[in-house]
C-alpha positions as semicolon CSV with decimal commas, in nm:
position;residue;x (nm);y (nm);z (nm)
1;X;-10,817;-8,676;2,454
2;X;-10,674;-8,644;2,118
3;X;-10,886;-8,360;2,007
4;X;-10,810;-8,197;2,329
5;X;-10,426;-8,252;2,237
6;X;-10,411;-8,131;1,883
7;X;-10,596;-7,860;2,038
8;X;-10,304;-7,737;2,262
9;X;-10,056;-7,797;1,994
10;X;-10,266;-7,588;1,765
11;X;-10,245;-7,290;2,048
12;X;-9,902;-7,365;2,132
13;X;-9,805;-7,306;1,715
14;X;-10,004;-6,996;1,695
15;X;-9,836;-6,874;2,004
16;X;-9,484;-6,944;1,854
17;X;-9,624;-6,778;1,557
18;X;-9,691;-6,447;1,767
19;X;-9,417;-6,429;1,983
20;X;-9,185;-6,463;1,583
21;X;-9,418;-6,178;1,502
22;X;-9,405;-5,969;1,792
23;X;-8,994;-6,037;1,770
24;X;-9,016;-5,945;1,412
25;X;-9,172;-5,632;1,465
26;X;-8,909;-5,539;1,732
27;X;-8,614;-5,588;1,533
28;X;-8,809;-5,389;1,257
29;X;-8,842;-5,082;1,530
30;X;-8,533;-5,100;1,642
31;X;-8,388;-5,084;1,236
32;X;-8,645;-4,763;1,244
33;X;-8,533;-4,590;1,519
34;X;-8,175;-4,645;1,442
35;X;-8,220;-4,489;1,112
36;X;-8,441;-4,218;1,241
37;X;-8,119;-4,143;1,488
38;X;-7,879;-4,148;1,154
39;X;-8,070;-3,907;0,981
40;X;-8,078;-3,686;1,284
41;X;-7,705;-3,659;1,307
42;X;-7,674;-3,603;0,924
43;X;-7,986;-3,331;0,980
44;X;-7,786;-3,158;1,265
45;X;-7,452;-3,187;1,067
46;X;-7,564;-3,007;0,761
47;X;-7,701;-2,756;0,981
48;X;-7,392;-2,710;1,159
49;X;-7,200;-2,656;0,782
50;X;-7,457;-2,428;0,683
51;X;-7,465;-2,215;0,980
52;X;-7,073;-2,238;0,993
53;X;-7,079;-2,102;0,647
54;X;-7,318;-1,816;0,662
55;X;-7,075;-1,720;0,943
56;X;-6,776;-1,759;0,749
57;X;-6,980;-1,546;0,423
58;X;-7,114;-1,310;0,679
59;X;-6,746;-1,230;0,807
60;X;-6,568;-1,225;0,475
61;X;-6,826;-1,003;0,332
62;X;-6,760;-0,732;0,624
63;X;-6,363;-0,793;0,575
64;X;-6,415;-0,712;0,177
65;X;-6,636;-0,402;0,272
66;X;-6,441;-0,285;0,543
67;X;-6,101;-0,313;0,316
68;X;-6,242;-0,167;-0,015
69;X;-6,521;0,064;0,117
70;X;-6,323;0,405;0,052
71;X;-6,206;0,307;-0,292
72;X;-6,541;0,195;-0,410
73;X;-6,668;0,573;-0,540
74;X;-6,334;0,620;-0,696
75;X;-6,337;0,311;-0,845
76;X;-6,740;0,288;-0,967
77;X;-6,743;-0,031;-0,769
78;X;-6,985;-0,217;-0,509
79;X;-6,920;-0,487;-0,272
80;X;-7,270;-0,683;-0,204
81;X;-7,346;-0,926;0,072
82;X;-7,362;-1,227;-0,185
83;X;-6,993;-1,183;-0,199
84;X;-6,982;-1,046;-0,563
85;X;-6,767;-0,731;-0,619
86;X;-6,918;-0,497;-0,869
87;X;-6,735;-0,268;-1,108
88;X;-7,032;-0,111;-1,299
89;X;-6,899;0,223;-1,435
90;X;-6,823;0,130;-1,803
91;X;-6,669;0,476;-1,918
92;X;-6,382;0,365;-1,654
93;X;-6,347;-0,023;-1,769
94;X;-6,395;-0,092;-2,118
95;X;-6,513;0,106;-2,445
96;X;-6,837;0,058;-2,615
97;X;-6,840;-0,287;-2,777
98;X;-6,464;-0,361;-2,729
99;X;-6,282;-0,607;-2,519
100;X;-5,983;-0,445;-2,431
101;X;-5,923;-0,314;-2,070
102;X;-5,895;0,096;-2,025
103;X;-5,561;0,207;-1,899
104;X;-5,861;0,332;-1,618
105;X;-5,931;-0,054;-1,514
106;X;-5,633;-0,170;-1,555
107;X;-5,447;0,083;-1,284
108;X;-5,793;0,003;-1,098
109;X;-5,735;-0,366;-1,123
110;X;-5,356;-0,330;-1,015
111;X;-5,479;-0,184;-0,726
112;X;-5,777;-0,391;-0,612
113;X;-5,658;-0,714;-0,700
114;X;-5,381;-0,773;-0,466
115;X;-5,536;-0,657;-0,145
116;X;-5,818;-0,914;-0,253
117;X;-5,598;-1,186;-0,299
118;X;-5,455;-1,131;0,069
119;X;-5,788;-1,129;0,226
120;X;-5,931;-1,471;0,027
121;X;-5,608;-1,621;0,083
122;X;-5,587;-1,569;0,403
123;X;-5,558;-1,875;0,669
124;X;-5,905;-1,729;0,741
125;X;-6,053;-1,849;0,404
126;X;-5,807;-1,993;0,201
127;X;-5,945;-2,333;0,236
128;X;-6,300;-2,237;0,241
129;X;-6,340;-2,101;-0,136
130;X;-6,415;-2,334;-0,441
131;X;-6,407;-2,061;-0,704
132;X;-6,274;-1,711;-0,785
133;X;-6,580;-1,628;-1,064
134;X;-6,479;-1,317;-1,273
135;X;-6,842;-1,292;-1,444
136;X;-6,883;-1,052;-1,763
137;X;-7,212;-0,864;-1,803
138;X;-7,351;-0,624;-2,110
139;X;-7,665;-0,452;-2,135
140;X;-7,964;-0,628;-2,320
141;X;-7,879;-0,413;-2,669
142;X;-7,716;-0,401;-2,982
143;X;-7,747;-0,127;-3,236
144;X;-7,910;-0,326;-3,504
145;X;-8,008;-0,695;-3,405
146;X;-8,283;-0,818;-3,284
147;X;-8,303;-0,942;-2,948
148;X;-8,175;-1,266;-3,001
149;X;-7,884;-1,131;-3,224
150;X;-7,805;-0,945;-2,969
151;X;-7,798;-1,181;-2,714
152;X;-7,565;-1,386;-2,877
153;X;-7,339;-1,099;-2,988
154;X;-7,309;-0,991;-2,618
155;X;-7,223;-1,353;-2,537
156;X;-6,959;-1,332;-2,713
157;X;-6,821;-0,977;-2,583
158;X;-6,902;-1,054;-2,226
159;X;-6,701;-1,360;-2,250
160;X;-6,347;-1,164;-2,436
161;X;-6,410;-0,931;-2,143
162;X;-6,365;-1,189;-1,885
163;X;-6,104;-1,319;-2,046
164;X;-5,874;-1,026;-2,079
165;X;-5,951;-0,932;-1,701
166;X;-5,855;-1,259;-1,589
167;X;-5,527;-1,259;-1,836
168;X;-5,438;-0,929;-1,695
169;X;-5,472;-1,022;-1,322
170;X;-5,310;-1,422;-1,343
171;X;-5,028;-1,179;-1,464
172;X;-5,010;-0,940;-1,225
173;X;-4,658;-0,987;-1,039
174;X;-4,783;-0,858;-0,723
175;X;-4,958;-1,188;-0,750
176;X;-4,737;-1,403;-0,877
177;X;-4,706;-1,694;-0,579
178;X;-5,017;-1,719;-0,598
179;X;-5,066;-1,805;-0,934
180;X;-5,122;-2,169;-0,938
181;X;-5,395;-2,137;-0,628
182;X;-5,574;-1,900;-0,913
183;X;-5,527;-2,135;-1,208
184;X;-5,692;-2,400;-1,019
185;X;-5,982;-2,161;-0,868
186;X;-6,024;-1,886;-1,109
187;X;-6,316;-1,905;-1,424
188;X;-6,421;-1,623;-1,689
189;X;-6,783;-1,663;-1,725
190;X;-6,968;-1,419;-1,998
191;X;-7,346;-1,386;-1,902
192;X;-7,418;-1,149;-2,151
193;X;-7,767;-0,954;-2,093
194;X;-7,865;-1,260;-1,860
195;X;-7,854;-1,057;-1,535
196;X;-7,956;-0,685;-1,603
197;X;-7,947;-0,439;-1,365
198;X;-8,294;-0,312;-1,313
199;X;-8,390;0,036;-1,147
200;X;-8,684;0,077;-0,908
201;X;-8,936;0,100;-1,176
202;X;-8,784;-0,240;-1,328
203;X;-8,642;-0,113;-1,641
204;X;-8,319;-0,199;-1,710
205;X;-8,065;0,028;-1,653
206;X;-7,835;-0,003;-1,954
207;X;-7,479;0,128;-1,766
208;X;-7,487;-0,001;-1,457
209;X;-7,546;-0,382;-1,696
210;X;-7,271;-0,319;-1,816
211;X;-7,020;-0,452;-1,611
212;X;-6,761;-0,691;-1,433
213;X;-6,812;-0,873;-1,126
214;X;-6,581;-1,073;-0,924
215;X;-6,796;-1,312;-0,728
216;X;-6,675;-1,603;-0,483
217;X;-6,813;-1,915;-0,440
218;X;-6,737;-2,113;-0,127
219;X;-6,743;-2,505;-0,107
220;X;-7,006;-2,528;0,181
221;X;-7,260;-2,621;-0,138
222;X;-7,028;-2,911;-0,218
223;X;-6,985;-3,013;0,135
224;X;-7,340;-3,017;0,175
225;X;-7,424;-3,221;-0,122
226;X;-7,147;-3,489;-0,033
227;X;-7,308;-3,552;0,317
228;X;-7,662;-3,593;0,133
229;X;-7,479;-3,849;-0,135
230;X;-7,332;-4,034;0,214
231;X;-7,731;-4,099;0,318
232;X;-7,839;-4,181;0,018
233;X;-7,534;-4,460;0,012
């Protein structure tokens, strides 16, 4: 009799024993599939901000083109899908190896500038764009250097081009209320030689290089990268 009872209590504790682990392994699903659902809604929300954004760049792009598009021959400009304006023809923006704007680029700029401003500041976009990037860009030469001399000398150029574009548009008074929205959104980046131009062969093509680009960024990257930091927390 007593075997046969320490028997039954040994089935009865393995029984409690399986019915913990079967009740273990439930909670532990449930904690699973909980999470799987969290990271489905965070999945499905970044896809909704992306998809909202290449929308939103898609638009803005054909706004740009359709507001610009029979200035940009005059001009020597582009307007590009990646939401960078180019003005590539050097002869009408700045001499060889100097800094200063042409009285060419500067009526150019007078003109352009505004009517961009409208359209990016628009109710449409206003609230969308993280940065107003006027980006400086030379060809990969310099009459004398090597190539890293050169590099480093068109740094420096690129950059006090940038600068005195940005001066002269911050200062434009057809612009002026909107001049701290610019402070706080508006860089001068020199790239120097960093992003040639290349023809179809893949050489370089020295004068479209050299050039000025205004390029806008908008914050859906941010946006994007805060919801990831959220599942990570």
């Amino acid at each position: 009799m007593r075997d046969d009872a320490e028997h039954i209590e040994q089935e009865e504790h393995w029984v409690s024993v399986s019915d913990l682990m079967a009740g273990l392994m439930m909670v532990f699903l449930l904690v699973a599939i909980v999470f799987m659902v969290d990271a489905e809604i965070e999945r499905n929300k970044i896809s909704e901000v992306a998809v909202l954004y290449d929308r939103l760049r898609t638009q803005l792009y054909q706004d740009l083109l359709e507001e610009f598009e029979p200035d940009l021959e005059r001009w020597g400009a582009e307007v590009n899908p990646d939401l960078s304006i180019r003005f590539n023809r050097e002869s009408l923006i700045f001499g060889r190896g100097e800094s200063d704007l042409s009285l060419a680029f500067e009526s150019i700029l007078a003109e352009f500038f505004p009517r961009y401003m409208r359209i990016i500041t628009s109710d449409a976009y206003r609230e969308d764009i993280a940065e107003v990037r006027i980006e400086g860009h030379t060809s990969s030469g310099w009459l004398g250097q090597t190539e890293d001399e050169a590099y480093i000398l068109n740094m420096g150029l690129s950059q006090e081009r940038t600068r005195s574009t940005l001066a002269y548009v911050l200062n434009l008074p057809a612009v002026s209320n909107q001049r701290n929205w610019l402070k706080e959104h508006m860089t001068a980046n020199g790239l120097s030689s960093s992003k040639p131009i290349v023809d179809s062969t893949g050489e370089e093509d020295g004068e479209r290089s050299r050039r000025v680009e205004f390029r806008l960024r908008t914050d859906a990257e941010s946006r994007i990268a805060a919801m990831l930091e959220e599942q990570d927390l």
